[in-house]
C-alpha positions in Angstrom: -109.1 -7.2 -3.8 -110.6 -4.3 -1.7 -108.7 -5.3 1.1 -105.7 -5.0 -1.1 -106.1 -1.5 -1.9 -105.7 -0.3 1.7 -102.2 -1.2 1.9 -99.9 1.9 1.3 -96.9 1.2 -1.4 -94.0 1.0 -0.2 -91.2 3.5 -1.7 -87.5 2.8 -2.1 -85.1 6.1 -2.8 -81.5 5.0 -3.9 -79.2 8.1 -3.5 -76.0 8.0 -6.0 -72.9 9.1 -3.5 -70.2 11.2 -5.3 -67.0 10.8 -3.6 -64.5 13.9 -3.2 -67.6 16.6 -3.8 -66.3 17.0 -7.7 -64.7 19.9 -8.2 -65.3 21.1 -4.5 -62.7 18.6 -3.5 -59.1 19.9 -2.3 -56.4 17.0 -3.5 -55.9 19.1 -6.5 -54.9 21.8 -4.3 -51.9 19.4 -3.0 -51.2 18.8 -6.8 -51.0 22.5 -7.8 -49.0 23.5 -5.0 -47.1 21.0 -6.0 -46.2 22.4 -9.5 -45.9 26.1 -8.6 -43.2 24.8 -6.2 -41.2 23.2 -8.9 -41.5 25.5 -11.5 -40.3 28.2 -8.5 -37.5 26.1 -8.6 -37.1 25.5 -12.3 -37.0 29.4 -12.8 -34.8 30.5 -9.9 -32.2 27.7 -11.6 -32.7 29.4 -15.1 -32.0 32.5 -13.5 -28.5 31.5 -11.4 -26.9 29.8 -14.5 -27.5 33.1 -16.2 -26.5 35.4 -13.5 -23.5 34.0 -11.6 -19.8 33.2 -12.5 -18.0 29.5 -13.0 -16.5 29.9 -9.9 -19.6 30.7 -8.2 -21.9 28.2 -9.7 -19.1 25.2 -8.3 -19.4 26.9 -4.6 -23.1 26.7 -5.2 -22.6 23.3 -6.2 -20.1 22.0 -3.2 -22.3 23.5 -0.8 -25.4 21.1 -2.1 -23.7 18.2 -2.2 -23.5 15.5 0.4 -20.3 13.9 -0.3 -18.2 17.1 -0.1 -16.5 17.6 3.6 -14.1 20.7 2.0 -15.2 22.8 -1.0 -11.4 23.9 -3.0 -13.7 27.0 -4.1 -16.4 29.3 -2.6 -19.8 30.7 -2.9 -20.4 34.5 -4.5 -21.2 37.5 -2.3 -19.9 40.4 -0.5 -19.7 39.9 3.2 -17.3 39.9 5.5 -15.3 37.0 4.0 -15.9 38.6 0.3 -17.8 35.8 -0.9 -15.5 33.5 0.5 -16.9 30.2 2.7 -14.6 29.5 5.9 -14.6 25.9 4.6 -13.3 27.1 1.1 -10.0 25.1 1.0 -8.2 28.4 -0.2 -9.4 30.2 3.2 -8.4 28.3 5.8 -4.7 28.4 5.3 -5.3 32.1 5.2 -7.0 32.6 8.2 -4.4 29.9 10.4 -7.3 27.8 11.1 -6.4 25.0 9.6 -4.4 23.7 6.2 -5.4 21.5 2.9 -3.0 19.4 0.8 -2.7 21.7 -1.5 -1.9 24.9 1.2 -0.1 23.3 4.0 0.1 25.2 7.2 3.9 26.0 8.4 3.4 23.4 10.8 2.2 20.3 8.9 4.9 21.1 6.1 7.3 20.6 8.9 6.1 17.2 9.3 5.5 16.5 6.2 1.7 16.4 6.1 -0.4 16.5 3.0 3.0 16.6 0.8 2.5 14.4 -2.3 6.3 14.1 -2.3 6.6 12.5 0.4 3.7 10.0 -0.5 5.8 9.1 -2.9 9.2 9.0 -0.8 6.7 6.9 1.5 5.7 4.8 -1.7 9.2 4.2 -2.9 10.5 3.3 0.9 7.7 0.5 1.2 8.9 -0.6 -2.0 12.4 -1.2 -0.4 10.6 -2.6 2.9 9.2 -5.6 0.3 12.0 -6.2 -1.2 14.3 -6.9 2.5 10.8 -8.8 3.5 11.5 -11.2 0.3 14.7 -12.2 1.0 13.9 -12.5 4.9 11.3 -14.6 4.1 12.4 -16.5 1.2 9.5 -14.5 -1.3 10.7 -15.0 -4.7 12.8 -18.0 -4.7 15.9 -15.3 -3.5 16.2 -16.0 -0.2 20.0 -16.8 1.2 18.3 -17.6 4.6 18.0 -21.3 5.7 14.5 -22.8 6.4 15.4 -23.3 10.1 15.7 -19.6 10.7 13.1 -18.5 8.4 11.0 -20.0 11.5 12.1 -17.7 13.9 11.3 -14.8 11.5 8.2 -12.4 11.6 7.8 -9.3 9.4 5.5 -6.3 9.5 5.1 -3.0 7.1 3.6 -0.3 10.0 3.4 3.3 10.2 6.7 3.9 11.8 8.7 1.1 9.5 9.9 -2.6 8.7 9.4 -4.3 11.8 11.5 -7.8 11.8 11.0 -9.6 14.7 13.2 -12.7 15.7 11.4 -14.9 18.1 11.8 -18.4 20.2 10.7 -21.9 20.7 10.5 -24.4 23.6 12.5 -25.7 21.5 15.2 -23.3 20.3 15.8 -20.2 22.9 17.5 -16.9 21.3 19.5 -16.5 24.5 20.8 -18.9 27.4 20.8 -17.2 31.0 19.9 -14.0 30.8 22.0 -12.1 27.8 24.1 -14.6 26.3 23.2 -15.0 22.2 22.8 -18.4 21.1 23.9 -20.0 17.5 20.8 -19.7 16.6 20.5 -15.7 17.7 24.3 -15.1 15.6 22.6 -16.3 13.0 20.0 -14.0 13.1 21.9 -11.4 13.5 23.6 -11.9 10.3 20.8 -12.5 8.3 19.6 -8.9 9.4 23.1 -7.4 8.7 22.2 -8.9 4.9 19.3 -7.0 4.8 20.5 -3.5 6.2 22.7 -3.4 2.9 19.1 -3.7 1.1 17.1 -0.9 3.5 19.5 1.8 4.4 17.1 3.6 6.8 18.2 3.6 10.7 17.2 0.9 13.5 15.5 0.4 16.3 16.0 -2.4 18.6 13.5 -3.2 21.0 13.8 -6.3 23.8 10.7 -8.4 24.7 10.5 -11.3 27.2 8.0 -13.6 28.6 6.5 -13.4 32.0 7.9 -14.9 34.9 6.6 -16.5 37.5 4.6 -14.0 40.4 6.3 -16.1 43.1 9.5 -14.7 42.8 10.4 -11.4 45.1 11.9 -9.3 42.3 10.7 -9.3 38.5 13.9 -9.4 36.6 12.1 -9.0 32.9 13.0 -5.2 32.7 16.6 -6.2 33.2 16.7 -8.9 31.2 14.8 -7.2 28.3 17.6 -4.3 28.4 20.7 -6.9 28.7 19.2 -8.5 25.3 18.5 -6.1 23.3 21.9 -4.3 24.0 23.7 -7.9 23.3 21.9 -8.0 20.2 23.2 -4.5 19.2 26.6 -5.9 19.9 26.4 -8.4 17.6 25.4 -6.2 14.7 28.4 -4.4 15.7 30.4 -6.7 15.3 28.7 -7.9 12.1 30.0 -4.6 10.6 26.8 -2.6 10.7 27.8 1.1 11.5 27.1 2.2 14.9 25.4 5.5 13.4 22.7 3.3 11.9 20.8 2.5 15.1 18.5 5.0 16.8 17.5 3.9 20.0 17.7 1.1 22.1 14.4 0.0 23.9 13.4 -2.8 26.7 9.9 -3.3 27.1 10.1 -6.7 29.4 6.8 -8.8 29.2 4.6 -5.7 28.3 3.8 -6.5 24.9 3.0 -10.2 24.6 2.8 -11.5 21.4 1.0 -15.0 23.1 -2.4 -14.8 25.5 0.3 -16.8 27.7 2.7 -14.4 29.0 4.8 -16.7 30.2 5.0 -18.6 26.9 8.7 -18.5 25.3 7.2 -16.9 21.8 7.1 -13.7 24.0 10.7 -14.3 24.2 12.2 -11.8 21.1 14.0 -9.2 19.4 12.2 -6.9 17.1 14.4 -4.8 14.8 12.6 -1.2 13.3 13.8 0.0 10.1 12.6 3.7 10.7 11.0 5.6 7.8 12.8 8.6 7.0 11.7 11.6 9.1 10.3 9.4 12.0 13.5 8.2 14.1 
């Protein structure tokens, strides 16, 4: 036991660790600034609602929000513009930089642009265009065309108008040699002079062929293109169609293939334009 008491105790100190040094911590700092920021905010809103004018609280607006490309109003202020923003839809028109749809420039209401009346001349036009697609096409159970040429028979709405296109087969040409119309290409003819009574609007006629061989010394497509296209034109002639109706009389040779193979006789056609009003 006296040997005991020479042994020194041994002494064990536990500190308690207090994260973020209480109150001498700065998150709250973050928090604060935080709050001042938004109540900045808050107040300097309070403020504008009470100090500007309709007209400039929806420039304010426009000018904040993402979705907007063109404001129709401005911001408030007295510089050089008077308040005005060169983006304001009622400025540009003024300052011949550019034009709106509701202040068209004398240039675009030349051609028509940004004129709801003529969205709704366009409207009522491709309303037309349907109705000569029906028949062509036999839509509607009203179709006066037989099933054997509704196969040769492809139609298109586009920009620039109804585009009917009459096309061959292997198995049925349009023309034999290089211009002459067969049966089946009067017949088309005719069914087209049906549907000019339905669309009034004047024609195009443009003349596609397919490919011909590389081996041979002179490519006679352009030609042959040309020579079609006129024949066809001759037999809307003579189908009674007024020569005034057609615009313009276009060979494009094997150009514009309809088929990956150029030389393939679907590249072989006649495509008729019914022009929209204003584009011939």
């Amino acid at each position: 036991m006296g040997g005991d008491s020479n042994v020194a105790p041994v002494i064990i100190k536990r500190k308690k660790v207090v994260g973020g040094d209480g109150h001498h911590g700065g998150a709250w700092k973050v928090a604060y600034a935080d709050f001042v920021t938004a109540m900045m905010a808050f107040f300097l809103l309070m403020w504008l609602l009470n100090a500007t004018t309709e007209k400039q609280r929806k420039g304010i607006a426009d000018y904040f929000s993402p979705t907007v490309a063109m404001a129709r109003v401005s911001g408030g202020g007295n510089g050089p513009l008077g308040g005005e923003s060169v983006f304001a839809e009622n400025v540009l028109p003024r300052m011949g930089t550019g034009s709106t749809s509701l202040r068209p420039t004398a240039d675009n209401r030349e051609k028509g642009s940004f004129s709801q009346g003529d969205d709704a001349d366009q409207d009522a036009q491709n309303e037309v265009f349907e109705q000569a697609e029906d028949m062509l096409m036999g839509r509607g159970g009203e179709s006066m065309v037989a099933d054997e040429l509704m196969k040769h028979i492809y139609t298109e709405v586009t920009d620039e108008g109804l585009i009917v296109e009459f096309f061959e087969t292997e198995e049925a040409p349009l023309f034999t040699g290089e211009a002459e119309p067969t049966q089946l290409m009067r017949d088309l003819a005719i069914v087209l002079g049906r549907a000019a009574q339905i669309v009034t609007n004047p024609l195009a006629i443009e003349g596609h062929t397919a490919a011909y061989p590389v081996v041979l010394a002179r490519n006679p497509s352009w030609d042959v293109s040309a020579m079609r296209a006129a024949a066809f034109r001759e037999l809307l002639f003579d189908g009674a169609l007024p020569q005034a109706r057609v615009q313009r009389v276009t060979s494009h040779a094997d150009r514009e293939p309809r088929q990956e193979n150029r030389m393939d006789a679907r590249n072989n056609r006649i495509e008729v334009v019914f022009l929209r009003k204003g584009k011939e």
